[in-house]
C-alpha positions in Angstrom: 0.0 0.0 0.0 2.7 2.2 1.5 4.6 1.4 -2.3 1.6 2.5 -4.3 1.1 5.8 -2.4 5.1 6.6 -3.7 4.1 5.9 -6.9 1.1 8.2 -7.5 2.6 10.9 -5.3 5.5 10.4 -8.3 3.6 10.7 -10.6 1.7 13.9 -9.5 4.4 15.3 -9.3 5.8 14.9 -12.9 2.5 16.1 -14.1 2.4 18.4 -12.3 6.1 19.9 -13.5 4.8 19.2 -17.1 2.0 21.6 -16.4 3.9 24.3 -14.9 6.3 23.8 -18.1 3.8 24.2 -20.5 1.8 27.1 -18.8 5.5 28.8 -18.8 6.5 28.7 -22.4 2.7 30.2 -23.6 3.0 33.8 -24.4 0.5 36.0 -22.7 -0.5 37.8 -25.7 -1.8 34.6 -27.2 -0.9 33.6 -30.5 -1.0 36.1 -33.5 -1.5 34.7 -36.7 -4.4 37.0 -38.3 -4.5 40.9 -38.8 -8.8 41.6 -39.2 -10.3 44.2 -40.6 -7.9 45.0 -43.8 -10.8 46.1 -46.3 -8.4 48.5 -48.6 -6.0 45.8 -48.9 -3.1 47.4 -47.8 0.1 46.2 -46.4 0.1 46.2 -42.5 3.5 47.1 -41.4 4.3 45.0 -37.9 7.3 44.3 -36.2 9.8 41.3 -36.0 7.7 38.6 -34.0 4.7 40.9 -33.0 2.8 37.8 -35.8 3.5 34.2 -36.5 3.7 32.3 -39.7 -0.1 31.1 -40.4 1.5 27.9 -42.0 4.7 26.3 -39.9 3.9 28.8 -36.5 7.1 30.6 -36.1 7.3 34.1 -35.4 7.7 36.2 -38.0 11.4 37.7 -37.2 13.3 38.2 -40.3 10.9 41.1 -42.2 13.6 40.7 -45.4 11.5 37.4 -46.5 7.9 38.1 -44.8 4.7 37.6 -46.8 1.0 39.1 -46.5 -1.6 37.4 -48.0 -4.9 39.5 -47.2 -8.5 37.9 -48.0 -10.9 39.4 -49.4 -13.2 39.6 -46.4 -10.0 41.9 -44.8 -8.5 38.8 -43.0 -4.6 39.6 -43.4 -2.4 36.5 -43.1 1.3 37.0 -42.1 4.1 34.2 -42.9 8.3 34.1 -42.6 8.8 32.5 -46.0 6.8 32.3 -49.6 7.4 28.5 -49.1 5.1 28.4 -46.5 2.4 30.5 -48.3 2.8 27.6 -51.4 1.9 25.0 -48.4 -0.5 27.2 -46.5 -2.4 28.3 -49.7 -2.7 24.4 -51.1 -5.1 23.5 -47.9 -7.1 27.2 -47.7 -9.2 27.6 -50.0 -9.9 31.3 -49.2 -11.2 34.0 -51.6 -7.6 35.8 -52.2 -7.3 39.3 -53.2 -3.4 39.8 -52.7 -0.1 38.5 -51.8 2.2 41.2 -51.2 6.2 39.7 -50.2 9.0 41.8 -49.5 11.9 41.8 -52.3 15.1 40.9 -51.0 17.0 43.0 -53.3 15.0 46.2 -53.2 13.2 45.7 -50.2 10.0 46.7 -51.4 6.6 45.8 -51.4 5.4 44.3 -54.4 2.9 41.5 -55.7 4.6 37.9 -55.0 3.3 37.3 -58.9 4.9 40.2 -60.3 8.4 39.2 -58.7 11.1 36.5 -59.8 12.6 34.1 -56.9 15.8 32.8 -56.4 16.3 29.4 -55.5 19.1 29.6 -53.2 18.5 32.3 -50.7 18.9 31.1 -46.6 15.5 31.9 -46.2 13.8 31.3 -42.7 12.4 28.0 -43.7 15.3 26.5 -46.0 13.8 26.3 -49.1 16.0 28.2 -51.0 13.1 30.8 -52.4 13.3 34.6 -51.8 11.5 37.4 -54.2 13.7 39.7 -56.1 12.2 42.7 -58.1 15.1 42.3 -60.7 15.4 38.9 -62.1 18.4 36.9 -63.1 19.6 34.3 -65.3 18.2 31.1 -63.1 15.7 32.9 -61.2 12.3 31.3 -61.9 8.4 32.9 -61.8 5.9 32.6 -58.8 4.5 29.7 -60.5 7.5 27.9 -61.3 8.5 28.9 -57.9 5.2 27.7 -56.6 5.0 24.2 -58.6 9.1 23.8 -57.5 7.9 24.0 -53.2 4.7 21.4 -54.4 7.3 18.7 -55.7 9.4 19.2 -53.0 12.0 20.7 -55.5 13.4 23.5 -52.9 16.9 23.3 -50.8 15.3 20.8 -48.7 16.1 18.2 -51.5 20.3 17.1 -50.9 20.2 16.4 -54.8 18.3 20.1 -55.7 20.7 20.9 -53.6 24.1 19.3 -54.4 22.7 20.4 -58.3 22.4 24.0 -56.8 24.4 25.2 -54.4 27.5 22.2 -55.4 26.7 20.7 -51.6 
């Protein structure tokens, strides 16, 4: 008897660390994943990690490769890489009005459609994708960037890879 007490003081214990644990690592702010109420379709300037990426959750720290994709009810969806806009935009099906990324050459704002992407950036994510206003011999279009991320044809691939960086 005196054995089985041990045991589920033990193990109220550990769950009760676990708990502690978890309820320390949550951010008080909640999560921030959605800007609302973005009717003229504008960019929403934020800070580094003030959002999180919509698709793989990380904050949204390095601004140079950020992505806004706004709704059209107004919903504005923030994300760390145009990787994880290809991924996030194949299972939403969401009435899209724009998808504004930041170039990394001119570091403007400009329509991830109108842009050209290079394939071998160190981008948040490791894909090798980041939108450059002027395009290059081997840069490639948002759809051939696109269709690249769906086959699995990014940096993460060691023989894209090898083939693109000599790695």
């Amino acid at each position: 008897m005196k054995k089985i007490l041990i045991n589920l003081l033990i193990f109220v214990v550990v769950i009760a660390i676990i708990i502690i644990l978890l309820l320390s690592f949550g951010n008080s702010d909640g999560s921030r994943y959605v800007y609302k109420g973005n009717e003229a379709y504008k960019i929403i300037n934020i800070k580094p990690k003030e959002y999180q990426c919509s698709e793989c959750g990380m904050d949204v720290e390095d601004l140079n490769y950020m992505v806004q994709v706004i709704a059209k009810n107004g919903d504005t969806y923030f994300f760390d890489d145009i990787g994880c806009v290809v991924l996030w935009l194949k299972n939403h099906q969401l009435p899209i009005v724009k998808i504004f990324t930041k170039t990394l050459d001119t570091h403007k704002w400009v329509e991830a459609k109108k842009v050209r992407y290079s394939r071998i950036e160190h981008d948040p994510m490791g894909y090798g994708f980041a939108a450059m206003e002027k395009g290059k011999e081997g840069f490639v279009s948002y759809d051939e960037m696109r269709m690249l991320m769906l086959q699995g044809q990014n940096l993460h691939d060691p023989f894209v890879k090898k083939k693109l960086l000599g790695q």
